[in-house]
C-alpha positions in Angstrom: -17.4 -35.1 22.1 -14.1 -34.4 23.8 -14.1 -30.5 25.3 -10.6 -29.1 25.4 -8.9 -25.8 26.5 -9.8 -23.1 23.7 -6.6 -22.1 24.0 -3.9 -24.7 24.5 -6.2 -27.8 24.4 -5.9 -28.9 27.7 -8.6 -31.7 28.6 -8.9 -31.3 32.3 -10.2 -28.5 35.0 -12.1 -26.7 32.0 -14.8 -24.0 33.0 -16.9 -22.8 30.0 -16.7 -19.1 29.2 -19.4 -17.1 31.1 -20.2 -15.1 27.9 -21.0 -17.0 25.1 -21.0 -20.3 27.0 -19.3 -21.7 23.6 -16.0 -22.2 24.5 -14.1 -23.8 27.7 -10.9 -22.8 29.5 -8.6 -24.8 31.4 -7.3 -21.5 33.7 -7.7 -18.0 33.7 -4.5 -16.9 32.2 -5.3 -19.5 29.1 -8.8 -17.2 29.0 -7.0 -13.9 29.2 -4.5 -14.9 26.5 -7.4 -16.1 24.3 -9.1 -13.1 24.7 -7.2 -11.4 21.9 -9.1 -13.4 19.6 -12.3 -14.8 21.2 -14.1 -11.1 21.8 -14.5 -11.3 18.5 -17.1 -14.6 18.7 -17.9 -14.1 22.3 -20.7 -11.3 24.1 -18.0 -9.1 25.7 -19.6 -6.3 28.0 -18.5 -3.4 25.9 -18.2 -2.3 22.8 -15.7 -3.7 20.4 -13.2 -1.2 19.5 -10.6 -1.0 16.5 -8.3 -1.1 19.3 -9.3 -4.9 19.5 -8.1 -5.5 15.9 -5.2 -3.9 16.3 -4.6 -6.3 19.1 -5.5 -9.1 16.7 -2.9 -7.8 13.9 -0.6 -7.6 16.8 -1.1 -11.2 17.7 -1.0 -12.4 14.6 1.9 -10.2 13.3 -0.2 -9.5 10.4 -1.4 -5.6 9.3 -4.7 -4.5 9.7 -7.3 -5.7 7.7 -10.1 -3.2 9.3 -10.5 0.0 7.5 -11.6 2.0 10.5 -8.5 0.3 12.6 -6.0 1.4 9.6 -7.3 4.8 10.3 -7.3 5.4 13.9 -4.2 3.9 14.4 -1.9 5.7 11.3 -1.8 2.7 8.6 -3.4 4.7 6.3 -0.8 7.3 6.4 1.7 5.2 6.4 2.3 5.5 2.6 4.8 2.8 2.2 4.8 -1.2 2.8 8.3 -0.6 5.0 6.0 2.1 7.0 3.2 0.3 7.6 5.7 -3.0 9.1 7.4 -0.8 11.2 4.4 0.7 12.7 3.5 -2.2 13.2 6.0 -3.4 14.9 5.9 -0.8 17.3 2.6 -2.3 18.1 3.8 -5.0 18.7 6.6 -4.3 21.3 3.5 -1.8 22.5 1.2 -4.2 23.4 2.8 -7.7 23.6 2.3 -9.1 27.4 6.0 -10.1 27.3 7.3 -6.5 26.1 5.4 -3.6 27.6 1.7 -4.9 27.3 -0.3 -2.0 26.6 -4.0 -3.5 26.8 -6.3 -2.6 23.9 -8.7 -1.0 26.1 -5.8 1.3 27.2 -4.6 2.3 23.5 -8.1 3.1 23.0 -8.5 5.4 26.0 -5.3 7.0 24.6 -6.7 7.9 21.1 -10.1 9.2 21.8 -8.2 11.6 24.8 -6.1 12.7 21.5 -2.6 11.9 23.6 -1.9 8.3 22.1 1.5 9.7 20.6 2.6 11.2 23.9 1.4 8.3 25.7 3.5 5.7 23.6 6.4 7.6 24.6 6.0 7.6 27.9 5.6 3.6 28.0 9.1 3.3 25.8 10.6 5.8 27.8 9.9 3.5 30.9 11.7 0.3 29.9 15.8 0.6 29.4 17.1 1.9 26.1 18.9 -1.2 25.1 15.0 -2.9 25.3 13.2 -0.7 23.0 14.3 -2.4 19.5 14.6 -0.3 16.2 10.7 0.5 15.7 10.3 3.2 18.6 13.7 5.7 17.1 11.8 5.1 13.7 8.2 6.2 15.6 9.8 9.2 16.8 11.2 10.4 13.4 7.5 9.7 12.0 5.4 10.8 14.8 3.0 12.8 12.3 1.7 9.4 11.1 -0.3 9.0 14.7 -1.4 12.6 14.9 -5.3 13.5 14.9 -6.4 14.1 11.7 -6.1 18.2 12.3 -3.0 18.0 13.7 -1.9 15.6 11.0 -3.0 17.8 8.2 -0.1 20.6 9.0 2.2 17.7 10.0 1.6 16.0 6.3 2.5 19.5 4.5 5.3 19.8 7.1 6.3 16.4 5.8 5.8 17.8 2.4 8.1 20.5 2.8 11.1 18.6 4.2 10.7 15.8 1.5 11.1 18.6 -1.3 13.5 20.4 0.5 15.3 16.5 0.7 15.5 16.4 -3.0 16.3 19.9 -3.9 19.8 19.4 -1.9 19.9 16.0 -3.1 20.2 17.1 -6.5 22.6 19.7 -5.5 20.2 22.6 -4.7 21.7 25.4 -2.4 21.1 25.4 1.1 19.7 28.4 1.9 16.6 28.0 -0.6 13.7 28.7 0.8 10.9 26.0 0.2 9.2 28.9 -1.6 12.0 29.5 -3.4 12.7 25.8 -4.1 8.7 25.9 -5.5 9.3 28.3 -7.6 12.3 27.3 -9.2 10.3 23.2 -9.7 8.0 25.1 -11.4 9.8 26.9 -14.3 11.0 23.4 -14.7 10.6 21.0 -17.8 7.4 18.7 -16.8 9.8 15.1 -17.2 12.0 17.1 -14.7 9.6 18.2 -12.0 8.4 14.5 -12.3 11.7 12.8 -11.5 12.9 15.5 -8.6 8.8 14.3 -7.0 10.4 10.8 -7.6 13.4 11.7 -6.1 11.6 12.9 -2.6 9.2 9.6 -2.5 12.8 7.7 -2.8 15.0 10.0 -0.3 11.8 9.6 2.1 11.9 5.8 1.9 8.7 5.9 -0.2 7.4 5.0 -3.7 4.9 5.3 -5.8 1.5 3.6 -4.8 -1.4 2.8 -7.7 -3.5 6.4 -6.8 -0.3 8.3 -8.0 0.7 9.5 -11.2 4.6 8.0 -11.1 3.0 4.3 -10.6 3.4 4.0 -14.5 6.1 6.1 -15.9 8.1 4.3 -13.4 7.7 0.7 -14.0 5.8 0.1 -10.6 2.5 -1.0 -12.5 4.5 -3.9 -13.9 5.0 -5.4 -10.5 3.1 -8.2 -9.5 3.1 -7.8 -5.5 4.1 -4.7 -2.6 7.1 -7.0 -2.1 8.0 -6.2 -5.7 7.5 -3.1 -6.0 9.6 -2.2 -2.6 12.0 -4.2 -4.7 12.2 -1.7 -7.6 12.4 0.8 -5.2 15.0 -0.2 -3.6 16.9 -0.6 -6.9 15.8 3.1 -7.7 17.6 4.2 -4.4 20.9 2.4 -4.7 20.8 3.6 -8.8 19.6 7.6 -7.7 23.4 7.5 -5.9 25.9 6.3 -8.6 24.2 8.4 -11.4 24.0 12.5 -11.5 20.5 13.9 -11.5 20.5 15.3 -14.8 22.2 11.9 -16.0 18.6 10.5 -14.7 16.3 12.9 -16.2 17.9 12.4 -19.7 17.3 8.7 -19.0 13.8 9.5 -18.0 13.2 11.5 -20.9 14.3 9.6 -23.7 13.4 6.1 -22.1 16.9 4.5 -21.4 16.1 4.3 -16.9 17.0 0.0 -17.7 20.3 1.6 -19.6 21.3 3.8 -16.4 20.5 0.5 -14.3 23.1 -1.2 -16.1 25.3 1.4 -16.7 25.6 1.4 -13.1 26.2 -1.7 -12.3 22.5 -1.7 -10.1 20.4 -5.4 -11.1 17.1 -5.0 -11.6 15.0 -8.6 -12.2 11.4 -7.8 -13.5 9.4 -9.4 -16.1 7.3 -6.8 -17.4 9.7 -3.4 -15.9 11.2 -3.6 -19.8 7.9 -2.9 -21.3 6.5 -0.5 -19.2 10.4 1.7 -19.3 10.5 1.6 -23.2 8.0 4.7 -23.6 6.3 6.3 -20.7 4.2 8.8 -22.7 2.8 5.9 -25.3 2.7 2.7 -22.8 0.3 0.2 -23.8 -3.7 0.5 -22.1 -3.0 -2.2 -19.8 -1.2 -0.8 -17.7 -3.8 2.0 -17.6 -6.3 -0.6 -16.6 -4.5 -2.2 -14.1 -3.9 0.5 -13.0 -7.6 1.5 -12.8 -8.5 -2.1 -11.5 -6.9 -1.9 -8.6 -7.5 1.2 -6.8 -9.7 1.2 -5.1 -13.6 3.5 -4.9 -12.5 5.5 -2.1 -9.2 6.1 -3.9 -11.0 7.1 -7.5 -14.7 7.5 -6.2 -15.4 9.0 -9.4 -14.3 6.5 -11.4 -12.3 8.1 -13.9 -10.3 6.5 -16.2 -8.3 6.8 -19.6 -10.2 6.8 -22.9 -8.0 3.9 -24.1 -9.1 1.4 -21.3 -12.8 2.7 -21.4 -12.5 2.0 -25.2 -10.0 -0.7 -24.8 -11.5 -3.1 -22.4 -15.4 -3.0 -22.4 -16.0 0.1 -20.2 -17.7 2.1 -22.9 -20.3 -0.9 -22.7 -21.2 -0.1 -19.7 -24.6 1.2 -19.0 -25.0 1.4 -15.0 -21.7 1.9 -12.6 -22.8 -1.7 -11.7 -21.5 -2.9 -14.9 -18.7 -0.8 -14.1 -17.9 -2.6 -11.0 -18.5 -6.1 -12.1 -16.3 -5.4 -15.2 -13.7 -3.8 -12.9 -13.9 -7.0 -10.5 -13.2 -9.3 -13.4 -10.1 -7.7 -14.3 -8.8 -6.6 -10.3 -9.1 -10.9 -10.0 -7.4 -11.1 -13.1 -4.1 -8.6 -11.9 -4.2 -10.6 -8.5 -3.6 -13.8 -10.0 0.2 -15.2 -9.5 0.2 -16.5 -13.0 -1.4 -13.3 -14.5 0.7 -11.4 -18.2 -0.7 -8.3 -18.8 0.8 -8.6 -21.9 -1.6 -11.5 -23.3 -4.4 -9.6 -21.7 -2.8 -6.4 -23.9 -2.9 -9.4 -27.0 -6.4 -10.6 -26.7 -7.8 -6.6 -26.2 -5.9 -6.1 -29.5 -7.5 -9.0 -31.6 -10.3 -8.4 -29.7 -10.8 -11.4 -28.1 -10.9 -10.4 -24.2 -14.0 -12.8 -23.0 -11.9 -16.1 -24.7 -8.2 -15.1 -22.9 -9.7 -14.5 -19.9 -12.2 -17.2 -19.9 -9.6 -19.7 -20.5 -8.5 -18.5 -16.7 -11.7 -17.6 -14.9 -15.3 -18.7 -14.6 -17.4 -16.0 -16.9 -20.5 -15.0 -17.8 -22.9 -13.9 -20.8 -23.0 -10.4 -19.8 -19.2 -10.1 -19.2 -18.8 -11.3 -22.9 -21.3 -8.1 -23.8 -18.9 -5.9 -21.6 -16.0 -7.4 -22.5 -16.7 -6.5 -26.8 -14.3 -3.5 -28.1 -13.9 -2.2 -31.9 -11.0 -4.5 -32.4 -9.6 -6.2 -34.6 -9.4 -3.3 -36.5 -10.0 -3.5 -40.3 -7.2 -4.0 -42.8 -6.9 -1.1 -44.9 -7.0 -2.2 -48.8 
């Protein structure tokens, strides 16, 4: 067998790692570079931290896969997909050996002394203006994303605030409301109003809806198959929310003609299944409810709560032990992550009552999910 450089695959003047003894280096600064990724397989003398997987996204350009590490380091306040990449990327530039090269032992020194946001601006504030890149002025307009979590509790309603108070002059509130004035005056408001001026902030704030919120369906974002599609629609939302007037929207909203404003204004908007969700957001079809149930996740709905019509729907009332629940809930999640995945012939097959054959013809089932999968339907003809 043939040893090689773990790192670039150099053949010659390898030394073998002194802590796992697995793997062989050709120099020190191949080892060093490696070590990124190889603390993860080797015996390292301390503690792994979620600072290291944070250095792993970073190396890999990819987001956090590691709960904990989402948490520590602000991904899971970063609401939206365009948030979470630019936090990243201030990572990046962060800790990159050929940018500033923060080392992960550092940025986790930083966060348990609570002063990892004052400490990342002290290492961009070192390096010349014109070498920052776009993600540090975006870090410092967001800086409530990195607070600790007390901290970040006031920042979040702060945040809150100035997101309402975005909309309210947005849609041509006066200035010198109050945000208890502004309050007040959303709640005398018609419900399909209050819901498009919350719409209205998520957009303004460069956000949208996510599966744990209530605007995920009346908004179309359920019928999106991916995050890319859905910051697609958003996007589409924000250039439509400035060539129409806000009451011009609600109407829209109300009496389900949003795709009519879209065109109206001139604004494209290129999704399969948006048509079908937009025709009726009060009497939508179930599956969108159970996709909508299928994938959030149990720390997101850690009750488990769901509509009647997918419980009735889709099997759920067969369920005898939250096991059941979670198996039956696993089916369908695999089902909605699928690229070649229609809701709508999922819809079809609930309706005839033929669930276990649809899906089977895509997935490898089981007995018991054709018991789960059994619902009251077809319903009987009426003589």
């Amino acid at each position: 067998m043939v040893r090689e450089c773990n790192a670039c695959r150099e053949s010659s003047n390898l030394k073998r790692c002194s802590g796992c003894h697995k793997v062989w280096y050709c120099s020190v600064t191949c080892q060093k570079s490696h070590w990124v990724r190889h603390i993860f397989a080797c015996k390292p003398r301390r503690p792994i931290t979620t600072a290291d997987h944070l250095a792993l996204a970073v190396r890999n350009d990819n987001l956090p896969e590691d709960p904990q590490t989402c948490e520590d380091y602000g991904f899971g306040r970063a609401f939206s997909v365009e948030n979470r990449c630019n936090l990243l990327g201030l990572y990046i530039g962060l800790m990159d050996p050929h940018r500033i090269g923060i080392p992960p032992k550092t940025i986790h020194d930083w966060r348990v002394r609570g002063v990892l946001v004052e400490e990342i601006k002290a290492a961009f504030y070192k390096i010349p203006i014109e070498s920052r890149g776009g993600y540090f002025p975006w870090f410092l307009q967001n800086q409530h994303i990195l607070n600790p979590s007390a901290a970040g509790d006031r920042q979040l309603n702060d945040e809150g605030d100035a997101m309402t108070l975005r909309a309210w002059r947005f849609t041509g509130g006066a200035e010198t409301d109050s945000p208890a004035d502004i309050k007040a005056r959303l709640m005398s408001m018609p419900h399909d109003r209050q819901t498009c001026h919350v719409f209205y902030a998520l957009l303004l704030s460069r956000w949208y809806p996510a599966p744990i919120d209530n605007l995920w369906i009346p908004f179309g974002f359920c019928s999106c198959a991916c995050e890319e599609e859905e910051m697609y629609l958003s996007k589409r939302y924000q250039v439509l929310i400035t060539k129409c007037t806000f009451d011009e929207f609600c109407d829209a909203f109300s009496s389900a003609r949003i795709l009519d404003l879209f065109r109206k204004n001139g604004v494209d908007v290129n999704l399969r299944y948006l048509a079908d969700v937009l025709q009726d957001h009060d009497m939508h079809k179930s599956v969108w409810d159970l996709k909508q149930f299928a994938v959030q996740t149990n720390e997101q709905n850690p009750k488990g709560q769901m509509v009647n019509s997918v419980a009735c729907d889709y099997g759920f009332m067969n369920c005898k032990k939250d096991v059941e629940v979670q198996a039956l809930k696993k089916v369908y999640r695999s089902f909605f992550e699928r690229r070649d995945a229609d809701p709508l012939m999922l819809h079809d097959a609930a309706i005839r009552g033929n669930i276990f054959g649809y899906l089977g013809s895509l997935m490898k089932l089981n007995r018991k999910h054709e018991r789960l999968m059994k619902n009251p339907y077809p319903l009987p003809v009426l003589k």
